[in-house]
PADOFI-369702 format. One record per residue: residue number from 0; x, y, z of N, C-alpha, C, CB in turn. Coordinates in steps of 0.1 Angstrom, whole numbers, plus 5000, padded with zeros to 4 digits. Glycine has a CB too. Layout:
BEGIN
(pt NUM (X Y Z) (X Y Z) (X Y Z) (X Y Z))
...
//
This chain:
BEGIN
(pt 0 (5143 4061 4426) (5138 4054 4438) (5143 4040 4438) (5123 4054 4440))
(pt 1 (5149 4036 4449) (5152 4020 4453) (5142 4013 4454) (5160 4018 4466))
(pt 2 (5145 4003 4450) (5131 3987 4449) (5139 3980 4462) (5132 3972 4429))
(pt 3 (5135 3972 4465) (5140 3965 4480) (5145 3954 4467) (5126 3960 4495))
(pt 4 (5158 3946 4475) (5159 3938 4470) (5150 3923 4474) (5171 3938 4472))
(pt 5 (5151 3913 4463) (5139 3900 4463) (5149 3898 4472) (5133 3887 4449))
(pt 6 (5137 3889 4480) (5147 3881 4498) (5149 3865 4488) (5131 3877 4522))
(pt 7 (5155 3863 4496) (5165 3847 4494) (5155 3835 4496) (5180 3844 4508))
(pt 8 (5151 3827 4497) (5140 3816 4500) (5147 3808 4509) (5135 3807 4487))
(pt 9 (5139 3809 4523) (5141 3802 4534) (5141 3790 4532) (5133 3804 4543))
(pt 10 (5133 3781 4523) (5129 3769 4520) (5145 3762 4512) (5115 3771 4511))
(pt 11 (5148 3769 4499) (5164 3772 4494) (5172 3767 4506) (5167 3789 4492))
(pt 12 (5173 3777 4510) (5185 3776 4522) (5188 3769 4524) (5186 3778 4533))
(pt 13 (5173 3765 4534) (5177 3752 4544) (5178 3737 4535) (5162 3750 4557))
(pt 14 (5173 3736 4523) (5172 3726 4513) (5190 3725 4516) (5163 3731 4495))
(pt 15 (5195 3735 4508) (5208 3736 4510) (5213 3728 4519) (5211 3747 4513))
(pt 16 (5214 3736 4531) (5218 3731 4543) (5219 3721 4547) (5214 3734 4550))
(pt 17 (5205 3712 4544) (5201 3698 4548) (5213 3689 4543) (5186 3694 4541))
(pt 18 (5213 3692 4525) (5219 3684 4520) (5233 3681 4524) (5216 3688 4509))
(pt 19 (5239 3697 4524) (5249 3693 4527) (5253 3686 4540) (5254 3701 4523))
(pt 20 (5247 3689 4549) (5252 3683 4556) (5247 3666 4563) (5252 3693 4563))
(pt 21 (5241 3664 4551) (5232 3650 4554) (5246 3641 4541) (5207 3651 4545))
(pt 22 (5254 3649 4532) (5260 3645 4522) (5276 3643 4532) (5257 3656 4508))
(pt 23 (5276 3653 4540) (5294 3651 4551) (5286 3636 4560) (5300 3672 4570))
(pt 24 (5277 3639 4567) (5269 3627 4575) (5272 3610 4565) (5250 3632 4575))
(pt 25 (5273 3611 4557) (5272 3600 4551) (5290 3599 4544) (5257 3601 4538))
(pt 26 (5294 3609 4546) (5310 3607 4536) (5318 3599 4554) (5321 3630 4526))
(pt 27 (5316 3603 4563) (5325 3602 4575) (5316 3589 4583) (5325 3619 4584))
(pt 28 (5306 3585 4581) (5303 3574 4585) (5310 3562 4578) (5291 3573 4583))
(pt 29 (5309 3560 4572) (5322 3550 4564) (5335 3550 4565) (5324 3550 4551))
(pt 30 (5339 3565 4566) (5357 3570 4568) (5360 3564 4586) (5359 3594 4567))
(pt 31 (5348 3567 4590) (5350 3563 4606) (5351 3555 4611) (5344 3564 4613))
(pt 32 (5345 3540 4603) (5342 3533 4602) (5355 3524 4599) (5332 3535 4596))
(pt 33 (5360 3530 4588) (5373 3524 4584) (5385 3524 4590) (5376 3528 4573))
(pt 34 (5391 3538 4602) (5397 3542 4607) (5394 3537 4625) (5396 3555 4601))
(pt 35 (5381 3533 4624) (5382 3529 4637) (5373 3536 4652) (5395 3530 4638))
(pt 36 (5369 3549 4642) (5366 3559 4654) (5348 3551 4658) (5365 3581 4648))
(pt 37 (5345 3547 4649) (5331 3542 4658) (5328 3526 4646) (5313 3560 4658))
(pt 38 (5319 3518 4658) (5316 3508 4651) (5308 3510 4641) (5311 3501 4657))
(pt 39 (5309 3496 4631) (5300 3494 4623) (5285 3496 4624) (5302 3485 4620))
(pt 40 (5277 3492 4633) (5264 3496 4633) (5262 3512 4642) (5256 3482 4640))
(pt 41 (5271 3520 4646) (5270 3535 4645) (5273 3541 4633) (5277 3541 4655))
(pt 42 (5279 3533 4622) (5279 3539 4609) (5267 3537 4604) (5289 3536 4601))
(pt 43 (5264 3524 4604) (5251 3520 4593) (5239 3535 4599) (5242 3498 4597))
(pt 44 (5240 3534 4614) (5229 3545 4621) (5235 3559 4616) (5229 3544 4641))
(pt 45 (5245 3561 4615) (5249 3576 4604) (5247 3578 4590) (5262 3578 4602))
(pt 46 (5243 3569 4586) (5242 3567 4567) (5227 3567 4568) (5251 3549 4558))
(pt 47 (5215 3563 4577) (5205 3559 4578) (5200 3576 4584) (5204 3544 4586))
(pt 48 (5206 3579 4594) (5197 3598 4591) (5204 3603 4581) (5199 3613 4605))
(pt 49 (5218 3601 4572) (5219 3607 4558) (5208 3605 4550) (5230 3603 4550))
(pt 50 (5200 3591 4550) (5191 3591 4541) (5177 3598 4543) (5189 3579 4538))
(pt 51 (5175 3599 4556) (5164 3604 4557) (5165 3623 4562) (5157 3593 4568))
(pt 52 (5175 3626 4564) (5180 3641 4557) (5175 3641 4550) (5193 3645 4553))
(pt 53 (5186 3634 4533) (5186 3637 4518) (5171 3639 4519) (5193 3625 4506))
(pt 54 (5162 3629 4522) (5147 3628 4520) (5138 3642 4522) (5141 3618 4531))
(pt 55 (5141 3646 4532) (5137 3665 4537) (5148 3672 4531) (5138 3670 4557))
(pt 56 (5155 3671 4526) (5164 3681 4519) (5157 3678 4506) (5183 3679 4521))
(pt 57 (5151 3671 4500) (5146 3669 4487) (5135 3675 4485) (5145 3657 4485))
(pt 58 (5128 3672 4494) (5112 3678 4495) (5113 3690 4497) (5102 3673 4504))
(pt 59 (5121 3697 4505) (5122 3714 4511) (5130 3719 4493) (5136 3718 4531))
(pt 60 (5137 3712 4489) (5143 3719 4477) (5128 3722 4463) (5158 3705 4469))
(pt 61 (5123 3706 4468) (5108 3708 4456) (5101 3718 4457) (5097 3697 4457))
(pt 62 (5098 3720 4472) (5085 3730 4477) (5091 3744 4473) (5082 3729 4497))
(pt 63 (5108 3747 4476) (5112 3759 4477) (5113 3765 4459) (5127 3759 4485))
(pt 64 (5113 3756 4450) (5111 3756 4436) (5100 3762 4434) (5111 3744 4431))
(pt 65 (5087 3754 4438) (5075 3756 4433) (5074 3768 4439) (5064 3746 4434))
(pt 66 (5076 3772 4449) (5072 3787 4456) (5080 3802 4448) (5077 3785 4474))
(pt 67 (5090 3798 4446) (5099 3804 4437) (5093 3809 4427) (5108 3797 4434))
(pt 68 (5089 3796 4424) (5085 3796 4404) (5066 3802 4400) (5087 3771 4396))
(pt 69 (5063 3801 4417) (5049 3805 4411) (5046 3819 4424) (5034 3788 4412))
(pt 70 (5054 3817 4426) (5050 3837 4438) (5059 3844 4431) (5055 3841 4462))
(pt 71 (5072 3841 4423) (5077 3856 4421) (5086 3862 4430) (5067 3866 4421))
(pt 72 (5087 3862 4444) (5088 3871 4451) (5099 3867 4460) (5076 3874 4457))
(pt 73 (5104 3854 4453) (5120 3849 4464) (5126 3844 4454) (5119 3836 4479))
(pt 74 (5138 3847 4459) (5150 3840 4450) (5159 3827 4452) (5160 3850 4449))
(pt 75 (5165 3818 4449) (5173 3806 4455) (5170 3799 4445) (5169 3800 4469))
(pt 76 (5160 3800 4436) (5163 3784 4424) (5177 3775 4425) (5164 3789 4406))
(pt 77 (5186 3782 4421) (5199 3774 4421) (5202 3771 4434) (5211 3781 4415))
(pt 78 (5196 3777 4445) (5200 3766 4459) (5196 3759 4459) (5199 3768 4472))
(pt 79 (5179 3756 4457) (5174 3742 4457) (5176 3732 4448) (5161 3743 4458))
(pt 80 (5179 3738 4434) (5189 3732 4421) (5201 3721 4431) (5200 3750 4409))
(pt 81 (5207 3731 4432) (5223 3723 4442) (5216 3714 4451) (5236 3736 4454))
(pt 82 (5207 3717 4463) (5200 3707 4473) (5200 3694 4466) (5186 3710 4477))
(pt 83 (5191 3694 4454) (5189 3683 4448) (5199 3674 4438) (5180 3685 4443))
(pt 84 (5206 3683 4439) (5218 3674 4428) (5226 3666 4442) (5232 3688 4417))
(pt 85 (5225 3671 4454) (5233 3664 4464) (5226 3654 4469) (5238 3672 4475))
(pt 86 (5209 3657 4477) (5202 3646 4480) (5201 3638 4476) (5196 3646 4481))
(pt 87 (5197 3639 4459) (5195 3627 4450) (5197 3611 4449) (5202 3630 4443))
(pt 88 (5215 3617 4452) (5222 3603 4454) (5222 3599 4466) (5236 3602 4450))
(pt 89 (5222 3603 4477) (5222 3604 4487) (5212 3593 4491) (5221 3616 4490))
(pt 90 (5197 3597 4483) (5185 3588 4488) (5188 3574 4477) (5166 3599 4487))
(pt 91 (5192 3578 4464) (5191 3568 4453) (5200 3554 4458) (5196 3575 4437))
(pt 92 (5214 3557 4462) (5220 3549 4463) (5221 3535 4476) (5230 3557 4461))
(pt 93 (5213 3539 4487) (5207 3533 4498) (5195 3521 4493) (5200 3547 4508))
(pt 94 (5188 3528 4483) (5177 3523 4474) (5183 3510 4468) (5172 3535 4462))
(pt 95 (5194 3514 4458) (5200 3502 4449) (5208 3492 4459) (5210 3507 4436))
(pt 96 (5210 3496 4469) (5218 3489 4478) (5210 3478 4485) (5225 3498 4488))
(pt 97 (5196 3481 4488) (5186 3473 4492) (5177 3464 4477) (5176 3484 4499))
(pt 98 (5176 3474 4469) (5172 3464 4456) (5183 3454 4455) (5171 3473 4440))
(pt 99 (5196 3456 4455) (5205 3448 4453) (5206 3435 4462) (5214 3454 4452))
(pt 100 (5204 3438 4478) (5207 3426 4489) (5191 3420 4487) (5211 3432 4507))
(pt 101 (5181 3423 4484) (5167 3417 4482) (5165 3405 4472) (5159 3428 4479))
(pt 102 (5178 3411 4462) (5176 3400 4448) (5191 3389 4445) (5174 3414 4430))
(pt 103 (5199 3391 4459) (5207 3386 4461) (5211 3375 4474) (5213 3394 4460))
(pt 104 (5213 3367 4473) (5211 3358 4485) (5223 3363 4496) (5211 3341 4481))
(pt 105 (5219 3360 4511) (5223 3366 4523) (5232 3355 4528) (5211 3371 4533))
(pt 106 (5242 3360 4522) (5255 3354 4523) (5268 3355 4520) (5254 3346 4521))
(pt 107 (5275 3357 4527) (5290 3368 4529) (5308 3352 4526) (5289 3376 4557))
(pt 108 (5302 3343 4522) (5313 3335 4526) (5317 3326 4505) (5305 3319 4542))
(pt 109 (5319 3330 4497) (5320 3325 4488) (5330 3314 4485) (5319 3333 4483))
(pt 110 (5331 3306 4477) (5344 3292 4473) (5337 3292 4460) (5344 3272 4482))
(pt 111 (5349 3287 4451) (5347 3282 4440) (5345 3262 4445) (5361 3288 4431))
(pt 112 (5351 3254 4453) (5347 3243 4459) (5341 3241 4472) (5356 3238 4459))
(pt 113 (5329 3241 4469) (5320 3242 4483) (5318 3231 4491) (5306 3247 4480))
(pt 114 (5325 3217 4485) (5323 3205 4492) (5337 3204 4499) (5319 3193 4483))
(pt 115 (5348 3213 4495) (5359 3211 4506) (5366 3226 4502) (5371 3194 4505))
(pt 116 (5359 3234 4513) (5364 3246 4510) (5385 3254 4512) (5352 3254 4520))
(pt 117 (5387 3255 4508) (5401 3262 4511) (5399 3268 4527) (5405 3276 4499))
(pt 118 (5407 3262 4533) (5406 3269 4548) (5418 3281 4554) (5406 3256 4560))
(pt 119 (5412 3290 4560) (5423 3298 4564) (5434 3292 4575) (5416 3310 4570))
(pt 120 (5447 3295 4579) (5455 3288 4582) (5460 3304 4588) (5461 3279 4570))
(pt 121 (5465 3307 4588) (5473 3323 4590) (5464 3333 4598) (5476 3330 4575))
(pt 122 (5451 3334 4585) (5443 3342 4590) (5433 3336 4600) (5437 3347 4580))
(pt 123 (5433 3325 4604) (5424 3320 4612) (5422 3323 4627) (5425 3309 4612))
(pt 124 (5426 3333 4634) (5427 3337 4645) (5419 3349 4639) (5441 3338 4653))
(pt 125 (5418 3357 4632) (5411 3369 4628) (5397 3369 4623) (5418 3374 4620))
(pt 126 (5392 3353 4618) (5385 3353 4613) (5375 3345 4624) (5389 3348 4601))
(pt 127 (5380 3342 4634) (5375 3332 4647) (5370 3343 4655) (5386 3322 4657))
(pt 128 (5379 3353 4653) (5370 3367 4665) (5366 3372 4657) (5378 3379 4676))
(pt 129 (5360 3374 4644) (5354 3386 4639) (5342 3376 4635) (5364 3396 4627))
(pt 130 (5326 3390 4635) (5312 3380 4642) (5309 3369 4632) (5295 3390 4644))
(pt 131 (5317 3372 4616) (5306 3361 4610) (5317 3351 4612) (5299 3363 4593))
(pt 132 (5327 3344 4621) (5335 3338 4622) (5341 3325 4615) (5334 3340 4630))
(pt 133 (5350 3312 4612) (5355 3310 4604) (5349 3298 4596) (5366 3310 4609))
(pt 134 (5339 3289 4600) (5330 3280 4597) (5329 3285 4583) (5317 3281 4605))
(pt 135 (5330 3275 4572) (5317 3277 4561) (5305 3267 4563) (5323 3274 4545))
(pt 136 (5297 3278 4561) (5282 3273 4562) (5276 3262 4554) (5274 3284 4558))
(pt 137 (5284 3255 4548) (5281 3239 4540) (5273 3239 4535) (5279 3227 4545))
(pt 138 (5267 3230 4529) (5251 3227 4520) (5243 3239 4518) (5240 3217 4528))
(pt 139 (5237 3240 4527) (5225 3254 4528) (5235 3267 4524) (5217 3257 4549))
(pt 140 (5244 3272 4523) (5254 3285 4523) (5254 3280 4501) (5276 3284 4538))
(pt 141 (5264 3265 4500) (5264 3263 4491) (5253 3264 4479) (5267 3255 4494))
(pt 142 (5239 3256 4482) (5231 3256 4475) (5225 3276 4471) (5222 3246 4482))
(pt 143 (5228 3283 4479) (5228 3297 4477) (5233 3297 4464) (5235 3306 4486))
(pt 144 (5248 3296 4465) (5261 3305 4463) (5256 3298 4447) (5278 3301 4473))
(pt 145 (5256 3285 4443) (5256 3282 4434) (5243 3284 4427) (5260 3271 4436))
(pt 146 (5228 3290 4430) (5221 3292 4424) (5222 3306 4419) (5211 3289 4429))
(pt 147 (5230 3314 4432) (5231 3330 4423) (5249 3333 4417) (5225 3345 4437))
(pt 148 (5255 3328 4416) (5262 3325 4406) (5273 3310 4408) (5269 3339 4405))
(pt 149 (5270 3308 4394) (5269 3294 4383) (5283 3295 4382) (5259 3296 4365))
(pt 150 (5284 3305 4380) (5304 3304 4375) (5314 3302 4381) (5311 3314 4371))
(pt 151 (5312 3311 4393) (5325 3305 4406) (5321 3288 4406) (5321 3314 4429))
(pt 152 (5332 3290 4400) (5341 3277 4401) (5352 3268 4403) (5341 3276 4396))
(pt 153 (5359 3259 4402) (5371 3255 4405) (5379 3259 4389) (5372 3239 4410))
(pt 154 (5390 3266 4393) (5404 3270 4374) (5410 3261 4373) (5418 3284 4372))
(pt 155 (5414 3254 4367) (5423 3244 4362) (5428 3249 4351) (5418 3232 4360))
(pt 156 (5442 3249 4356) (5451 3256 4350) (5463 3246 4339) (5459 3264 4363))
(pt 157 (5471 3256 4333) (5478 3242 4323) (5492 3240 4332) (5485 3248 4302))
(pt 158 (5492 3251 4335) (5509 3248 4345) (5508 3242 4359) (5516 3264 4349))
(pt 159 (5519 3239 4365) (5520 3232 4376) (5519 3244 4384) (5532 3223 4378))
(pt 160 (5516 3238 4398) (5513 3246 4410) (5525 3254 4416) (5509 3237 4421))
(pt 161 (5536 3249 4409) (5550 3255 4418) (5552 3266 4406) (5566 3243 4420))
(pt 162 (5550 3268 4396) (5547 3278 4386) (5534 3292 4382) (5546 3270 4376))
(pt 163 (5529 3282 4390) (5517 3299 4393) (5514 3299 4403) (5503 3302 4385))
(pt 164 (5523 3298 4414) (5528 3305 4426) (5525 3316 4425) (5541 3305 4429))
(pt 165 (5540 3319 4417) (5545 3333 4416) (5536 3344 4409) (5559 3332 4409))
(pt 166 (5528 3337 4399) (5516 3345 4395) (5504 3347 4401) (5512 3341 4385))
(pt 167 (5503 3339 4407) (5489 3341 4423) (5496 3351 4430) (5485 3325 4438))
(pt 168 (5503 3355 4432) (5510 3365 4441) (5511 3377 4436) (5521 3361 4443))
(pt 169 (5514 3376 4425) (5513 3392 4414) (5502 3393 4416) (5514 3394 4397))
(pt 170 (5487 3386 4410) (5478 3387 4410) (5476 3397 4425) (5473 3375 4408))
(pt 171 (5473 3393 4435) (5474 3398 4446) (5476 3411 4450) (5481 3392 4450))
(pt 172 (5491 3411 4447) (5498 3427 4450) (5488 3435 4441) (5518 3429 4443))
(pt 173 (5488 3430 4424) (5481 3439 4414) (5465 3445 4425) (5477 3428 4396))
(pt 174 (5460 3437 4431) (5450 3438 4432) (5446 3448 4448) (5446 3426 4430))
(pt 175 (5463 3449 4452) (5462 3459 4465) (5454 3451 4474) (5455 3475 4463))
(pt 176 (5457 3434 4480) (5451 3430 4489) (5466 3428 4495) (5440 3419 4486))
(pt 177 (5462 3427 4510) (5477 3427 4517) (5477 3412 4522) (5478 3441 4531))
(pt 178 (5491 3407 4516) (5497 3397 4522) (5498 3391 4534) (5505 3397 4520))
(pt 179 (5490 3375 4538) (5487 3377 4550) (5501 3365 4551) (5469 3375 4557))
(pt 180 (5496 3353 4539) (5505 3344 4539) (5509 3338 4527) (5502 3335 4546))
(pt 181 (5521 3331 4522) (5524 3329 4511) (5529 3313 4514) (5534 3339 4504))
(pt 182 (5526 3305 4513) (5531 3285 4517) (5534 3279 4503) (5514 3272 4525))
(pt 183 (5546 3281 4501) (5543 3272 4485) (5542 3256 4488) (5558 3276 4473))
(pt 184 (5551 3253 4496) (5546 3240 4502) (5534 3232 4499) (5546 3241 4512))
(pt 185 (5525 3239 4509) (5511 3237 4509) (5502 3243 4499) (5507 3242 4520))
(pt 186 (5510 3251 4486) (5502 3257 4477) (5491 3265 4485) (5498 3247 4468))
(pt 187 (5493 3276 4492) (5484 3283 4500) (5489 3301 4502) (5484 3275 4515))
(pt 188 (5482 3304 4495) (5480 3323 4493) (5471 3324 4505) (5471 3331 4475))
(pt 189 (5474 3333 4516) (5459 3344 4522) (5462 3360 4518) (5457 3344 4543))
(pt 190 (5450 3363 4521) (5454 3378 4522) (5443 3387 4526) (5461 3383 4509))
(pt 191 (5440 3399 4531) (5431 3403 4530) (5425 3413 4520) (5430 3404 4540))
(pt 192 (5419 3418 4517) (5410 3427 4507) (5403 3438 4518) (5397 3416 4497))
(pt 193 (5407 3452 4513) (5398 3461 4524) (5391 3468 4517) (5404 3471 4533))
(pt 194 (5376 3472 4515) (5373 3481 4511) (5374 3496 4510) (5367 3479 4513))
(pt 195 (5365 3498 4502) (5371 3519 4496) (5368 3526 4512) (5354 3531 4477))
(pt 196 (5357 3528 4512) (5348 3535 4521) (5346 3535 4530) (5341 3535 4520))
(pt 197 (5339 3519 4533) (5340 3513 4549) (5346 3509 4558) (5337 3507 4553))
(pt 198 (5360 3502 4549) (5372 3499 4550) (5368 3483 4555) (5380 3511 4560))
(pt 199 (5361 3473 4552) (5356 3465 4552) (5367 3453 4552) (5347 3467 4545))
(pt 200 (5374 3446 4562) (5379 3437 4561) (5371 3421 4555) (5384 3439 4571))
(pt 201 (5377 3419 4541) (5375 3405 4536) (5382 3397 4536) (5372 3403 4527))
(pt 202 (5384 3385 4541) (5395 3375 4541) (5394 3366 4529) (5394 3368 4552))
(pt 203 (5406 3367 4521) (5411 3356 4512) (5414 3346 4511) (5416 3357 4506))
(pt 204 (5417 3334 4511) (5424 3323 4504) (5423 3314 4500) (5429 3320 4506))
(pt 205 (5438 3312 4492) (5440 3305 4473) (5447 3301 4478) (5444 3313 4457))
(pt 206 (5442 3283 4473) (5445 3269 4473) (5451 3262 4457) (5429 3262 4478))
(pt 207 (5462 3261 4460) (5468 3252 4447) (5469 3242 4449) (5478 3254 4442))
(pt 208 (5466 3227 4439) (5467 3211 4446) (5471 3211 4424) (5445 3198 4458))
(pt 209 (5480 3197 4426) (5484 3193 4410) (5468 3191 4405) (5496 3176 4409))
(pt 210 (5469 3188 4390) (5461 3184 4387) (5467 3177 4370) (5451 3194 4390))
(pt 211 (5465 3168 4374) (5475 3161 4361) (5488 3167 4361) (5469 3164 4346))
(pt 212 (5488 3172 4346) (5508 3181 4344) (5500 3196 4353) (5517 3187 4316))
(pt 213 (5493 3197 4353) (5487 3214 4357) (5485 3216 4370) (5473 3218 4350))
(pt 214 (5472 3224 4370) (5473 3234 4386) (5457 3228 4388) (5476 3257 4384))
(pt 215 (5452 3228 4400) (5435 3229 4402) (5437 3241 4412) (5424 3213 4409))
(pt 216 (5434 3250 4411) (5430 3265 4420) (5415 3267 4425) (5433 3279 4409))
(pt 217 (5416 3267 4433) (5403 3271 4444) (5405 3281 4452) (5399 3260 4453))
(pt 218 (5394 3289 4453) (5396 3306 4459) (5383 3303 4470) (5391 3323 4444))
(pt 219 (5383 3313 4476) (5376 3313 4488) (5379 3328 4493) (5381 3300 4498))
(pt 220 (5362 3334 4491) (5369 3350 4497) (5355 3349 4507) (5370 3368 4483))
(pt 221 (5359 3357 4518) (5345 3359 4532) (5347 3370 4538) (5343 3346 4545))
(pt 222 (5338 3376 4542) (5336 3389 4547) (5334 3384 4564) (5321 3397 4539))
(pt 223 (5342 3399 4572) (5340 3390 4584) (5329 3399 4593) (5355 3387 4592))
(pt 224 (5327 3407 4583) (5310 3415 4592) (5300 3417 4579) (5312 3436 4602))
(pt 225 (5287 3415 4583) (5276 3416 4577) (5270 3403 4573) (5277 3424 4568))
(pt 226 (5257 3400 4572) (5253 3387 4568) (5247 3388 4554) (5243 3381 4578))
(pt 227 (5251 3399 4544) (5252 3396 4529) (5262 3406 4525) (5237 3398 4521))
(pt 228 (5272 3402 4516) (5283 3414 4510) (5282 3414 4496) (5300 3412 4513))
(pt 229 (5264 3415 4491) (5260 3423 4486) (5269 3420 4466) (5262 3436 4496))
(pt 230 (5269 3404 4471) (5279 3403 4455) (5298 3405 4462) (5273 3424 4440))
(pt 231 (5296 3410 4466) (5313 3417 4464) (5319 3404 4462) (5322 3426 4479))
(pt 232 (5318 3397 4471) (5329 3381 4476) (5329 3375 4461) (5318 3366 4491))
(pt 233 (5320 3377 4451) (5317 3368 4443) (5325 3379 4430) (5300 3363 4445))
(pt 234 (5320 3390 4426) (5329 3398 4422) (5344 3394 4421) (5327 3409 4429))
(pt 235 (5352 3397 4437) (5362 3398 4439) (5365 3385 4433) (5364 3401 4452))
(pt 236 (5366 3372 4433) (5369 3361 4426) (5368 3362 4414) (5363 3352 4428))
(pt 237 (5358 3365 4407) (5354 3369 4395) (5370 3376 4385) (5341 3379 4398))
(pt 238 (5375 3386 4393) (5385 3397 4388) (5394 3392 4389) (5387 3409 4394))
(pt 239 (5403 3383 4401) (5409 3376 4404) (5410 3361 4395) (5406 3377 4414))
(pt 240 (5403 3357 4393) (5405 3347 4381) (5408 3351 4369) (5396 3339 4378))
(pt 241 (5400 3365 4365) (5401 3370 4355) (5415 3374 4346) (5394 3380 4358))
(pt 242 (5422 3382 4362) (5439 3389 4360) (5445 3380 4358) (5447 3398 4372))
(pt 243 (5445 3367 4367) (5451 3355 4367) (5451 3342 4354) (5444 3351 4377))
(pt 244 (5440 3343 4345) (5441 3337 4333) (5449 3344 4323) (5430 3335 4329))
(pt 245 (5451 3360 4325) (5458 3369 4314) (5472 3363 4315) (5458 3385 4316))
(pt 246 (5477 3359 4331) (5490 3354 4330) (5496 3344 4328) (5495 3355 4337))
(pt 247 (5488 3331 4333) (5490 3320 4330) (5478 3314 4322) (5493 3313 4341))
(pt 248 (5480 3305 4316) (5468 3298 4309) (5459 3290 4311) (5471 3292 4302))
(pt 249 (5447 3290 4311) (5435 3278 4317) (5435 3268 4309) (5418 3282 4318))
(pt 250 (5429 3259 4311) (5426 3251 4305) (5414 3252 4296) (5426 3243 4314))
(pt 251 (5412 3249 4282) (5396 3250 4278) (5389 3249 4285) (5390 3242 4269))
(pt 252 (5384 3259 4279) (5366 3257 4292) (5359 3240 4295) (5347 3267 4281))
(pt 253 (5359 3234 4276) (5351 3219 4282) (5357 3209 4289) (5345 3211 4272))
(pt 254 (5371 3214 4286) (5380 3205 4294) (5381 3208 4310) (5395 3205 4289))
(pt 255 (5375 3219 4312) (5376 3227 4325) (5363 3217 4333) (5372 3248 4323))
(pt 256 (5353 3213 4330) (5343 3210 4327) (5341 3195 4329) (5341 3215 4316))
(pt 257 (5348 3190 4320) (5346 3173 4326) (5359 3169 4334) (5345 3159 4311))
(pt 258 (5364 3174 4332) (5381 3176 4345) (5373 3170 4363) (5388 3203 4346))
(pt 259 (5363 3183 4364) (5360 3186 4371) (5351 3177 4381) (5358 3195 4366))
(pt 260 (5337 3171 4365) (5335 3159 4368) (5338 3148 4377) (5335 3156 4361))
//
C-alpha cells in the first residue's frame, strides 16, 4: 500500500520566496542606481522594503522550522535553512551601516588641511550642481573631521613636487579613479572615485606646494550625495597616502610633525 507523500511547508516556500526576492530587490537598487535607471532616494526606498522583506522572510523561515521540527508532518527544513542564510545579511548589513553612521560624524567632505582646503578647479562645475555642492564647510565640518579621525593629515614628502607628480598619478590609475585633471604647474591632480555598488560619485583632489628641498601634499576627497559617507572619504585618503609613501618617501613622522607646526 502507498503512504501519501509529506507535503512541502507553505511557510518554507514562501520564506524562500521572500528572500529571494527581497535579496534581487536589494542587488538592483544600487546597480540602478549606478547606471542611472532611477534616483538615489528610489534606491535607498528599494534597499529599505529589502530590509523589511529579509525581516518576514526571516520570521516565516523560523516559524516554518519550528512547525517542521515539532508536527512531523511537512517537509522544507532546507528551504527555510536557504531563507535564512539569504535574509540574514540582508537585515544584518542595513544594521552595521546605521551602527556605523550613528558612531560616525555626518559629514561627506574630508582634507588633510582644513584651514585652506585644496579646491576643485576642473571638477568644479560638477561639484556646483551636484546637492552636497562645492563649499567646504570650515570650522564646524573641520572640528568633526579632526575629532573622528586624528590622522588625515598634511604628507610631507622628501622629494620635490615636480618628482612626485608622476607618482600621484600612478597612485591614481593604481587606484581605478578616473582622471579628471593633471596641472603640474599648479601641482594639481583631480579625479573622481566611483563606488562598487551604487556607483557613487566622489570627487578628488591632490595639491602639491614645495616644502623646503621636498613636497607638502594635501588631499581632499568629498562625496557629492549624501550628508555622511560613512568613513569612506576618510578611508579613501588613508589608502592613497598609504600606496603613495611605498613610492616615494615621507618624511619622519616627528619631522612630519613640527614641519607642520
Amino acid at each position: 500500500m502507498m503512504t501519501d507523500p509529506i507535503p512541502l511547508s507553505k511557510l518554507a516556500r514562501a520564506a524562500l520566496w521572500m528572500a529571494l526576492i527581497c535579496g534581487a530587490l536589494a542587488l538592483i537598487s544600487g546597480v540602478g542606481n549606478r547606471f542611472g535607471w532611477w534616483p538615489f532616494d528610489t534606491a535607498l526606498m528599494l534597499l529599505g522594503g529589502a530590509f523589511i522583506g529579509a525581516v518576514i522572510a526571516m520570521v516565516l523561515a523560523m516559524v516554518g522550522l519550528v512547525v517542521i521540527r515539532l508536527g512531523g508532518k511537512r517537509r522544507g527544513a532546507a528551504l527555510s535553512i536557504a531563507a535564512l542564510l539569504i535574509a540574514i545579511p540582508l537585515v544584518l548589513l542595513p544594521l552595521w551601516h546605521a551602527q556605523r553612521a550613528g558612531a560616525l560624524p555626518a559629514i561627506h567632505d574630508i582634507s588633510t588641511d582644513t584651514l585652506d582646503p585644496p579646491v576643485f578647479v576642473a571638477l568644479l562645475p560638477v561639484r556646483e550642481a551636484s546637492p552636497n555642492g562645492s563649499a567646504y564647510g570650515g570650522e564646524a565640518v573641520a572640528t568633526l573631521q579632526r575629532a573622528a579621525y586624528p590622522g588625515i593629515t598634511t604628507l610631507l614628502l622628501v622629494e620635490p613636487p615636480d618628482q612626485v607628480f608622476a607618482q600621484v598619478r600612478g597612485v591614481v590609475r593604481s587606484l581605478g579613479w578616473e582622471e579628471a585633471a593633471a596641472d603640474l604647474a599648479e601641482g594639481r591632480v583631480e579625479a573622481v572615485a566611483t563606488t562598487f555598488w551604487f556607483g557613487f560619485k566622489d570627487d578628488v583632489v591632490i595639491r602639491l606646494r614645495p616644502q623646503g628641498n621636498g613636497a607638502r601634499l594635501d588631499i581632499r576627497s568629498a562625496s557629492r550625495v549624501g550628508r555622511s559617507d560613512l568613513g569612506a572619504n576618510a578611508a579613501r585618503i588613508r589608502e592613497f597616502m598609504m600606496l603613495l609613501t611605498q613610492r616615494t618617501p615621507a618624511v619622519e613622522e616627528e619631522h612630519q610633525s613640527s614641519a607642520q607646526d
